[in-house]
C-alpha positions as CSV (number, residue, x, y, z in Angstrom):
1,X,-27.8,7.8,14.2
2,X,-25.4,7.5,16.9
3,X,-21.9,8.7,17.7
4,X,-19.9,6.1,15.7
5,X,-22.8,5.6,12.9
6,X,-22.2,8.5,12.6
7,X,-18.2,8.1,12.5
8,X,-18.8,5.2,10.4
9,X,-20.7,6.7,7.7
10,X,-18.2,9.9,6.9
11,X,-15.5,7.5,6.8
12,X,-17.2,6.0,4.1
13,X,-17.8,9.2,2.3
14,X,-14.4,10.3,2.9
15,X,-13.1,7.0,1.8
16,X,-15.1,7.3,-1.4
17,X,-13.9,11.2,-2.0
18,X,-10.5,10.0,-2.0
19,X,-10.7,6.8,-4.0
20,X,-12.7,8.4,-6.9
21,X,-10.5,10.9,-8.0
22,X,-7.9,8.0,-8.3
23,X,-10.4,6.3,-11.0
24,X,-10.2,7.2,-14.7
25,X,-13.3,6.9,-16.0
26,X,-16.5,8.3,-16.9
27,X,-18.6,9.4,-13.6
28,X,-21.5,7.7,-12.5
29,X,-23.8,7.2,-9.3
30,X,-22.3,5.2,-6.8
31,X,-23.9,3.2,-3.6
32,X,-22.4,4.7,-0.6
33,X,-22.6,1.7,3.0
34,X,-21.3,1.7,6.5
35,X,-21.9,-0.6,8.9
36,X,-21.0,-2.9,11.6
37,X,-21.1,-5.8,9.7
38,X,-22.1,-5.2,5.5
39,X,-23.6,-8.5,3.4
40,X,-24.6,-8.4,-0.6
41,X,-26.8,-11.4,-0.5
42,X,-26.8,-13.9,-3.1
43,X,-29.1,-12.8,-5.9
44,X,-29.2,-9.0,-5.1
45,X,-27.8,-7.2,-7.5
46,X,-25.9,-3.0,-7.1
47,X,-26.0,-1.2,-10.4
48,X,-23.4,1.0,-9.3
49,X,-20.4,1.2,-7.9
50,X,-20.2,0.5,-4.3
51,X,-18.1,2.3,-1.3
52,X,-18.0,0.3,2.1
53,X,-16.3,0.9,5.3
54,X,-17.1,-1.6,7.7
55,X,-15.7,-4.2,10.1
56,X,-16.8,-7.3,7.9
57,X,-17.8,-6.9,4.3
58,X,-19.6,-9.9,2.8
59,X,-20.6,-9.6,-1.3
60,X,-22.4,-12.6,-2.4
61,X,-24.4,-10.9,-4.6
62,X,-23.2,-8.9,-7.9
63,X,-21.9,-5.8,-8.1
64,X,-22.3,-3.9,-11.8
65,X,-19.5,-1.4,-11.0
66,X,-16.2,-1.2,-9.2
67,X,-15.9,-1.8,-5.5
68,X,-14.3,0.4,-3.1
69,X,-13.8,-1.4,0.4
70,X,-12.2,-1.1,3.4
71,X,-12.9,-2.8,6.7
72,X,-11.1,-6.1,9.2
73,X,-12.6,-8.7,6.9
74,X,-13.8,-8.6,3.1
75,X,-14.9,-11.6,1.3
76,X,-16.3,-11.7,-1.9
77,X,-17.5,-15.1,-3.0
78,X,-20.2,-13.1,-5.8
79,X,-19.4,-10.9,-8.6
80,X,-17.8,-7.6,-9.5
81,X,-18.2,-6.6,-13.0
82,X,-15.4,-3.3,-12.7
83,X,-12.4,-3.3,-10.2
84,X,-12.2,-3.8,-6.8
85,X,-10.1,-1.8,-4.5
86,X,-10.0,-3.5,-1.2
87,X,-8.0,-3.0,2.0
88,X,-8.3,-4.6,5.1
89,X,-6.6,-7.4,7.5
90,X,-8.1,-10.4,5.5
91,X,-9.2,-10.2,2.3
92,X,-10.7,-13.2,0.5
93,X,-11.6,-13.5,-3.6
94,X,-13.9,-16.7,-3.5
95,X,-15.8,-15.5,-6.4
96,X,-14.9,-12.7,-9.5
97,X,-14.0,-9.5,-10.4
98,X,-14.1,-8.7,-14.4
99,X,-11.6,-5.6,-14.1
100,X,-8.7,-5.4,-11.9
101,X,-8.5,-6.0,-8.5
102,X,-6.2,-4.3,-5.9
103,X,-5.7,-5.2,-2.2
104,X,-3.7,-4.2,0.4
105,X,-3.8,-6.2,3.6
106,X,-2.3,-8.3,6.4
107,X,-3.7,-11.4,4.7
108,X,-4.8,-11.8,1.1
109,X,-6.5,-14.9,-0.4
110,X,-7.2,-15.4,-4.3
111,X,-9.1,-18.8,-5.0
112,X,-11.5,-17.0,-7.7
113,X,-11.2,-15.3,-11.2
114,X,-9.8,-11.8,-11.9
115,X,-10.2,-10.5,-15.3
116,X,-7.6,-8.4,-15.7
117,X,-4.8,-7.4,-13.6
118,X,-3.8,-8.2,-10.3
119,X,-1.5,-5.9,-7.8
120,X,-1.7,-7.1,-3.9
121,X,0.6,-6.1,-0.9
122,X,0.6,-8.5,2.4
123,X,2.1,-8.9,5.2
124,X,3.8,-12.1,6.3
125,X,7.5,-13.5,7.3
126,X,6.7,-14.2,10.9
127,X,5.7,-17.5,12.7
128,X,2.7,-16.9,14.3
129,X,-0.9,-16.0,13.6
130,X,-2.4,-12.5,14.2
131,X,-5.6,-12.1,15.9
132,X,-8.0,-9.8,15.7
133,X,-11.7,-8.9,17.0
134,X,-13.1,-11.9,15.7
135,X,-10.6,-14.0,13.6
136,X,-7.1,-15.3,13.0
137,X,-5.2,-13.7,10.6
138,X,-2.7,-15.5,8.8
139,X,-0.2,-13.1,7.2
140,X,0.6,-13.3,3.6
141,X,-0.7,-13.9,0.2
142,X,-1.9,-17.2,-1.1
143,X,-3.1,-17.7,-4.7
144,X,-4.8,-21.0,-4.5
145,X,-4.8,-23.8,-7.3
146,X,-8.2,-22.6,-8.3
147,X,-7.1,-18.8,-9.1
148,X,-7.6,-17.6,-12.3
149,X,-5.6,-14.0,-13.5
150,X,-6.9,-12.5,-16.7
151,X,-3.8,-10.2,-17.0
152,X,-0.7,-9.6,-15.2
153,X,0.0,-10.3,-11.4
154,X,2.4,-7.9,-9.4
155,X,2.8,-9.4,-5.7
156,X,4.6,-8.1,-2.8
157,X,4.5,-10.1,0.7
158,X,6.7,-11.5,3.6
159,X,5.6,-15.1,2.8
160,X,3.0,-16.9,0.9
161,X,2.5,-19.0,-2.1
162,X,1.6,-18.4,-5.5
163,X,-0.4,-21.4,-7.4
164,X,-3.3,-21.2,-10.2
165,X,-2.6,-19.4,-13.4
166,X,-1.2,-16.2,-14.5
167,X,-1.9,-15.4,-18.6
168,X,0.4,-12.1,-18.5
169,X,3.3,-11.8,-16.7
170,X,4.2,-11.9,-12.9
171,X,6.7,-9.5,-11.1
172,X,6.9,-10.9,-7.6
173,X,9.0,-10.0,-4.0
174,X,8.6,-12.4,-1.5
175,X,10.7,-13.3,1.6
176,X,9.4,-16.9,1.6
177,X,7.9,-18.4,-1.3
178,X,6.4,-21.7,-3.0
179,X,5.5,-21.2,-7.0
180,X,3.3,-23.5,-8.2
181,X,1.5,-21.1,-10.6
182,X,1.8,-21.2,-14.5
183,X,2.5,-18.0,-16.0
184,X,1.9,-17.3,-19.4
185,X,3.9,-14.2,-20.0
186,X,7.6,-13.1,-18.5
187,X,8.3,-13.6,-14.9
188,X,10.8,-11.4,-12.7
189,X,11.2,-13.2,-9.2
190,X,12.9,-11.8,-6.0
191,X,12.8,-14.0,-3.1
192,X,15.2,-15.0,0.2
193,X,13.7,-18.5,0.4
194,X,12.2,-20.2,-2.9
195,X,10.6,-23.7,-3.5
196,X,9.2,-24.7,-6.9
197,X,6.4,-27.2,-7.3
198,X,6.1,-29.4,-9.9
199,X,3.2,-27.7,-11.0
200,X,4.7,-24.5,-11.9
201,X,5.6,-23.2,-15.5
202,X,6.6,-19.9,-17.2
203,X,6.2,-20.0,-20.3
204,X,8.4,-16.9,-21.2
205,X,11.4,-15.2,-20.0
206,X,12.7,-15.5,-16.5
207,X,14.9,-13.3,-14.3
208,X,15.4,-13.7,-10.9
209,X,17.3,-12.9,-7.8
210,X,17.9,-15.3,-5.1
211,X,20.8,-15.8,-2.5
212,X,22.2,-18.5,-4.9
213,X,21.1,-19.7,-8.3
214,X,17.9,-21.8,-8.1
215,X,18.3,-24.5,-11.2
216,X,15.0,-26.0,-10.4
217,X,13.2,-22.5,-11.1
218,X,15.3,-22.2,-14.4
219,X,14.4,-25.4,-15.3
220,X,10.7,-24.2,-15.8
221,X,11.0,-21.5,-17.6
222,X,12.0,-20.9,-21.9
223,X,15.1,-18.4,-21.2
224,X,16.4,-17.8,-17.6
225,X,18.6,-14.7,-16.1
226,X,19.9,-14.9,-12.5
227,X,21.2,-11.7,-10.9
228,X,23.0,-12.0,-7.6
229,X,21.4,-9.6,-4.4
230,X,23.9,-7.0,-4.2
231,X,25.5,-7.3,-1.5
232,X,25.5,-4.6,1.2
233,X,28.5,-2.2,1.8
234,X,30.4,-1.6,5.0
235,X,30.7,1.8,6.0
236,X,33.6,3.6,5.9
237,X,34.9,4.4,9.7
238,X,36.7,7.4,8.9
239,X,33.3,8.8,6.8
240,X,31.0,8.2,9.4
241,X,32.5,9.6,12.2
242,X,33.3,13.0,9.7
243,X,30.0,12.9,8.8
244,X,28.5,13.0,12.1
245,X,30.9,15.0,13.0
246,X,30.0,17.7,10.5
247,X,26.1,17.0,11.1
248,X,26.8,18.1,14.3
249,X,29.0,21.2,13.7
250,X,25.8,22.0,11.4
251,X,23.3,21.4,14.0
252,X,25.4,23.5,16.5
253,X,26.0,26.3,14.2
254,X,22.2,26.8,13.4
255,X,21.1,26.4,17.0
256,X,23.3,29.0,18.4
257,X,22.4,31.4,15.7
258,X,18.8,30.7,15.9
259,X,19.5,31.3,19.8
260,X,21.3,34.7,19.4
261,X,18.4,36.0,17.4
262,X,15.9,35.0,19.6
263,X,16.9,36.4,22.5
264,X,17.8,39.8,20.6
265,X,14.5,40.0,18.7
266,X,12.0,38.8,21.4
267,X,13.9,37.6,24.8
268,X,10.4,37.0,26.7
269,X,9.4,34.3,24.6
270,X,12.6,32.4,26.1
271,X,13.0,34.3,29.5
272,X,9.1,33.2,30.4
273,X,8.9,29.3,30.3
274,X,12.6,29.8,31.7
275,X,12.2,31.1,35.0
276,X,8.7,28.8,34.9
277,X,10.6,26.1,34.5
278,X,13.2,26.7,37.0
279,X,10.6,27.6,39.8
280,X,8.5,24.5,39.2
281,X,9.7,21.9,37.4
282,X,7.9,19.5,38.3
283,X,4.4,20.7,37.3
284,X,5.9,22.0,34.1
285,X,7.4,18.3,33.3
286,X,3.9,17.1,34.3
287,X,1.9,19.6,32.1
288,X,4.3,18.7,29.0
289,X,3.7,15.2,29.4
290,X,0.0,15.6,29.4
291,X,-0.2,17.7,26.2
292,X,2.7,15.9,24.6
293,X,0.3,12.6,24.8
294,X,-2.4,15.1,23.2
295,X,0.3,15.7,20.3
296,X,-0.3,11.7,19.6
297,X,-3.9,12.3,18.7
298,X,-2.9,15.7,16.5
299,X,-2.0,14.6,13.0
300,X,-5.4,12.1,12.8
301,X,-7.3,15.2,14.3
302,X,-5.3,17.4,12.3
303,X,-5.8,15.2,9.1
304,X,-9.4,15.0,9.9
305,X,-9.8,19.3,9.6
306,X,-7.9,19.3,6.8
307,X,-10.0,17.5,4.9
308,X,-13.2,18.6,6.0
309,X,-11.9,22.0,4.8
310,X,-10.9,21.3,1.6
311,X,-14.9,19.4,1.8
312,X,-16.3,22.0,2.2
313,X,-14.0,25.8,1.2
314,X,-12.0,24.4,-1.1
315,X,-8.5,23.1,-1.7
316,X,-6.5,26.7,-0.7
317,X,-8.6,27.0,2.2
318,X,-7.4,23.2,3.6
319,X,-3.8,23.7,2.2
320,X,-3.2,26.9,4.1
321,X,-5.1,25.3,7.3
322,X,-2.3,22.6,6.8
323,X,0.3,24.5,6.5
324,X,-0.3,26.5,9.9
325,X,-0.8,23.8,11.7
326,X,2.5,22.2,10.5
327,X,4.2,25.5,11.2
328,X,2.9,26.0,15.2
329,X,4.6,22.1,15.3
330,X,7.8,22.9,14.0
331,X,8.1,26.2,15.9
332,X,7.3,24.0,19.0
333,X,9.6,21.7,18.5
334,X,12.6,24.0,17.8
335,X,11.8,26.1,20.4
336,X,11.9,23.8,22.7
337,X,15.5,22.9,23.2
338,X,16.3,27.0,23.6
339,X,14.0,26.9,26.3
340,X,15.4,23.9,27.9
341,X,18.7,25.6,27.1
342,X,18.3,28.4,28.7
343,X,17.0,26.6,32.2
344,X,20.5,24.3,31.5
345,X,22.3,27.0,31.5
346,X,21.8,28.8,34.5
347,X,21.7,26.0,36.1
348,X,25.1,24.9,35.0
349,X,26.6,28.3,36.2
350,X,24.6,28.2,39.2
351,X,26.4,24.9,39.9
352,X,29.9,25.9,39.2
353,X,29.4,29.2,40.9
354,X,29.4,31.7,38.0
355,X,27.6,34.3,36.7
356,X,26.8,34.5,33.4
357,X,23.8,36.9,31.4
358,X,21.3,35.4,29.5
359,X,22.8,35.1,25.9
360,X,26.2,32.9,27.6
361,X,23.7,30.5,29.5
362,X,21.4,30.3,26.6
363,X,24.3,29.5,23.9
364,X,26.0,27.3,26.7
365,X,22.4,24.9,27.2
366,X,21.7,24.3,23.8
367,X,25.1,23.7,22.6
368,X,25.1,21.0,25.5
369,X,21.3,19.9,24.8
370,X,22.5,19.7,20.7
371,X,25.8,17.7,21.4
372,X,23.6,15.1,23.7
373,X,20.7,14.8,21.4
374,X,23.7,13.6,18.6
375,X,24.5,10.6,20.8
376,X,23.6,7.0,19.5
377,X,20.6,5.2,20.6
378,X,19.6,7.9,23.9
379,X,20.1,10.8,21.4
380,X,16.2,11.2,21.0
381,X,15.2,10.5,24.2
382,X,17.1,13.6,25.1
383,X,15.6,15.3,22.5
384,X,12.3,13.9,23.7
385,X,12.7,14.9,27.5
386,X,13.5,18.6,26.3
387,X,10.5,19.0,24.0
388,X,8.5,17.6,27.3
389,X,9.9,20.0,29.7
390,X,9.6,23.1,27.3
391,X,6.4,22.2,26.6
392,X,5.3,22.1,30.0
393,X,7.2,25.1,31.0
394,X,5.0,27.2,28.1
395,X,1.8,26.4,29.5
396,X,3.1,27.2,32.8
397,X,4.4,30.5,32.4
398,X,1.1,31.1,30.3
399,X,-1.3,30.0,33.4
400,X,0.9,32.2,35.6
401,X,1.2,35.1,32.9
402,X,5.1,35.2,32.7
403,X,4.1,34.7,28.4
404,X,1.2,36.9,28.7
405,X,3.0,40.3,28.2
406,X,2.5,42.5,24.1
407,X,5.1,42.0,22.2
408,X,6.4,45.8,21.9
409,X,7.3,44.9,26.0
410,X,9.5,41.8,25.3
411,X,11.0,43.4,22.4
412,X,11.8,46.4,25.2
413,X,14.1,44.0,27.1
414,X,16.8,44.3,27.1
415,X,19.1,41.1,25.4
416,X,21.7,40.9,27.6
417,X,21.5,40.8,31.4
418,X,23.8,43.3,33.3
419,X,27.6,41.9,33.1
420,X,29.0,41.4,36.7
């Protein structure tokens, strides 16, 4: 079994893990597949439940169970005698699922039968196609004329249409939609841009919300109730401006205290990547950079452990796992501008010809680094730049063993540099 067989399959076990303790019901076997490309023929028949993770998912056959799936394309044109959980880019119901059937995906298409309920998510709202490996994805959710939904429907898309027929009710948010279903029960409707077919019918109560009431929607319907989109509120001026304002002051006020006590408690772990920083910038902006890309691929990595160790030791074993790798990320990242800070402010005097000790440049930086990082729209690049640089600048005092020293000799600094 190679590398990504390998991949492949725990995904699928993983994916299966997770799912199951989501499903109420009495536990039984299941049928566990991963693959490239995954295809029930017609005719076969899975006595279980089936878990699939694969690029394309094919079920022409029957499936006495629910169905757990997630892959680019699924498309069951067979049978599924318990729910179906799908996600995936396109999804496809030629055939029928007995139970309920949820999907989640960039595209979903119902021209089958679901017994029971039906709750989808798509994507949708923009003008163009999206491609992947092998197909064209066309965003939204379609229920064709030939859709059949046992129970009730709750929809939520960009675009799409909605024909066929609902026997319970429908909840459904759309940004652009064409109703040509009938709908046997109630039907709440939110939608920017609505057409009505001629087709369509609700045969209970209606209440909608539209940019302007929609008569031919009411006209379908036994009781209609249109509620206006509320619309949205200007700001106040003088409330935003004294609410950034005090964000700030807030912001300021914790960073110079968390400052002060950092260079009275353990001055090293600032002075260190300082004067690294300072004497090579460059390699330490380079370094940062490097392992701030590697910080891209933590959380999935991170994720990944997790879960293996609450696999295999337990759920307080992966909990406390997560919890210290969230901590060594957030003590990174607000370390970081008190290191910058630091640099920035002994650069600043150096600039303008003064001395000042440690404590004056360090509070003098990060108020500076705190106010930028506040400012519209380059706010977090500044923010960005200094996680970067202090970043690089720890590994480079590390490599050159300026962060190297015990603890009981950076606590034996002293705070303050010598006044002049």
């Amino acid at each position: 079994m190679n590398r990504f067989k390998r991949i492949r399959f725990w995904l699928s076990v993983a994916l299966g893990v997770v799912l199951s303790v989501t499903v109420t019901q009495t536990a039984r076997a299941a049928v566990i597949a991963s693959t490239d490309i995954y295809r029930l023929p017609a005719g076969e028949v899975i006595t279980d439940d089936l878990y699939i993770a694969a690029s394309e998912i094919y079920i022409d056959g029957t499936v006495e169970g629910d169905l757990i799936a997630a892959g680019s394309t699924i498309v069951i044109n067979g049978t599924v005698t318990g729910d179906a959980l799908l996600a995936g880019a396109s999804i496809q119901l030629n055939g029928q699922v007995d139970g309920d059937m949820r999907a989640a995906g960039a595209e979903v298409a119902v021209a089958g039968t679901i017994g029971e309920d039906l709750i989808a998510g798509g994507g949708g709202g923009t003008r163009f196609p999206i491609s992947t490996a092998n197909q064209t994805v066309d965003p939204g959710i379609r229920l064709a004329a030939s859709a059949q939904i046992g129970g009730d429907a709750l929809i939520g898309a960009g675009a799409g249409s909605i024909d066929g027929a609902i026997i319970g009710d429908l909840w459904l948010a759309m940004g652009t939609t064409t109703l040509a279903a009938t709908v046997g029960g109630d039907a709440e409707i939110a939608s920017e841009t609505l057409s009505v077919a001629e087709t369509a019918d609700i045969a209970g109560a209606l209440r909608y919300t539209t940019p302007a009431p929609n008569p031919a929607l009411e006209a379908i319907a036994t009781t209609a109730q249109y509620t206006a989109p509320t619309p949205a509120q200007r700001p106040d001026p003088l409330a935003t401006v004294f609410g950034w304002v005090l964000r700030t002051t807030l912001v300021l006020a914790g960073f110079a205290l968390l400052a002060w006590l950092t260079l009275r408690l353990a001055p090293r772990l600032l002075t260190g990547p300082a004067s690294a920083l300072a004497a090579q910038p460059g390699r330490s902006g380079l370094y940062g950079l490097l392992a701030a890309l590697l910080f891209i691929f933590l959380p999935l990595a991170s994720a990944l452990l997790v879960f293996v160790m609450v696999l295999f030791w337990g759920w307080f074993p992966g909990v406390g796992l997560g919890l210290a790798l969230f901590g060594v990320l957030a003590m990174l990242w607000f370390l970081s501008p008190l290191i910058t800070g630091l640099w920035l402010g002994r650069r600043l005097a150096t600039t303008l010809g003064r001395e000042a000790n440690d404590l004056a440049a360090l509070l003098g930086g990060v108020l500076l680094l705190a106010l930028l990082g506040r400012l519209p729209y380059v706010g977090w690049l500044v923010s960005l730049v200094s996680f970067v640089l202090a970043l690089g600048a720890l590994i480079v005092a590390r490599r050159s063993g300026n962060a190297g020293r015990p603890v009981a000799q950076a606590l034996a600094q002293p705070a303050l540099a010598p006044a002049p």
